[in-house]
C-alpha positions in Angstrom: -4.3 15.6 10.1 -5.2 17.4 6.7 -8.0 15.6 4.9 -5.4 14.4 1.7 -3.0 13.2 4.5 -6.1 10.9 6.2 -8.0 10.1 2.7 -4.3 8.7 1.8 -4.2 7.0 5.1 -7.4 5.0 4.6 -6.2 3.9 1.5 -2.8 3.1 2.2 -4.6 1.3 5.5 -6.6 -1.0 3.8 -3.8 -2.2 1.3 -1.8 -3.0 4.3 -4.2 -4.6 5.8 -4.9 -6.7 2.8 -1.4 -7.3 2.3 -1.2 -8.7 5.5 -3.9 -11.1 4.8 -2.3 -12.3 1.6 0.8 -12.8 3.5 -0.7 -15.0 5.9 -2.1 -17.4 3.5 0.7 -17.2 1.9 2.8 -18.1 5.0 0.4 -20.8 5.5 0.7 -22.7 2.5 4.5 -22.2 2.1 3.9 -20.7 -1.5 6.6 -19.3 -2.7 4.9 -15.8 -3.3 5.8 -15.5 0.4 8.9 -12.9 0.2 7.4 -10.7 -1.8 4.3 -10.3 -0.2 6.2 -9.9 3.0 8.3 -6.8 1.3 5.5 -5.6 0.2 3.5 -5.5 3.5 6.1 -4.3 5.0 6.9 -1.2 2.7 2.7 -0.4 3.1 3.6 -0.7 6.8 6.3 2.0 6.8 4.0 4.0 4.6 1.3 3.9 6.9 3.1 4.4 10.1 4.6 7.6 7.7 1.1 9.3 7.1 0.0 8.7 10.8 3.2 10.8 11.8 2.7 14.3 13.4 4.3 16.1 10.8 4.1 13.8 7.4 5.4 14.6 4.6 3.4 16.1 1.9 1.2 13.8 0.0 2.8 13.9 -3.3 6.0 12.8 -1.3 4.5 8.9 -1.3 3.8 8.5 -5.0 7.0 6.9 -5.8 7.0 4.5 -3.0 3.5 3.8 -4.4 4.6 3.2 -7.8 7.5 1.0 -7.0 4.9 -0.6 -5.1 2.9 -1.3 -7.7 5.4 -2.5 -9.9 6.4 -4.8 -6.8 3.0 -6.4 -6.8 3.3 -7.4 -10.5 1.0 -10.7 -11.4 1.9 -12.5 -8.0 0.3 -10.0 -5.8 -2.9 -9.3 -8.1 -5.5 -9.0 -5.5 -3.2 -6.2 -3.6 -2.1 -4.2 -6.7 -5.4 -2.8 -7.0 -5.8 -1.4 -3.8 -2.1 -0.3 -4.1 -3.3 1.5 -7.2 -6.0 3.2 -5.7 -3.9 4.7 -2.8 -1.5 6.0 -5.7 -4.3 8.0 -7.1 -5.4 9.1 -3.9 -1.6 10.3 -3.3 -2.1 12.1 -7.1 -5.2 14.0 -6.7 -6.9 11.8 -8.8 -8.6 9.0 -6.9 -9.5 6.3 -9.2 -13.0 5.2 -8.8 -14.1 1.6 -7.7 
């Protein structure tokens, strides 16, 4: 795997996996925030299982699906946006810097 391919990985990883622990408390409390946060999991789980492919697609391919993602996350997903963000400007070339 080409090192922007696995940096992009990692980052997408960890807003996945955050996602997924959003959704659960989420899921937990019944909040209403629960649909979204599922789409939104789930879109970071297609991206992931994307990168880990044999052949993926070239980096630059994601940023739109990261920037819809983004958008997706809005005020009712704040604590995932940022992470979200981050893999978007790993996907750019420009990692932003914590």
């Amino acid at each position: 795997m080409a090192p922007a391919h696995q940096n992009l990985a990692v980052a997408v990883g960890a807003a996945k996996e955050h996602a997924r622990t959003v959704l659960q408390q989420f899921e937990r409390r019944g909040d209403a925030r629960t649909g979204r946060s599922s789409s939104v999991y789930l879109a970071l789980m297609v991206l992931h299982k994307r990168l880990l492919a044999v052949d993926p697609p070239p980096v630059q391919h994601f940023v739109p699906d990261l920037e819809q993602l983004t958008r997706a996350c809005g005020d009712k997903l704040a604590s995932v946006k940022p992470l979200v963000e981050a893999a978007l400007g790993v996907a750019r070339g420009t990692p932003q810097q914590a």
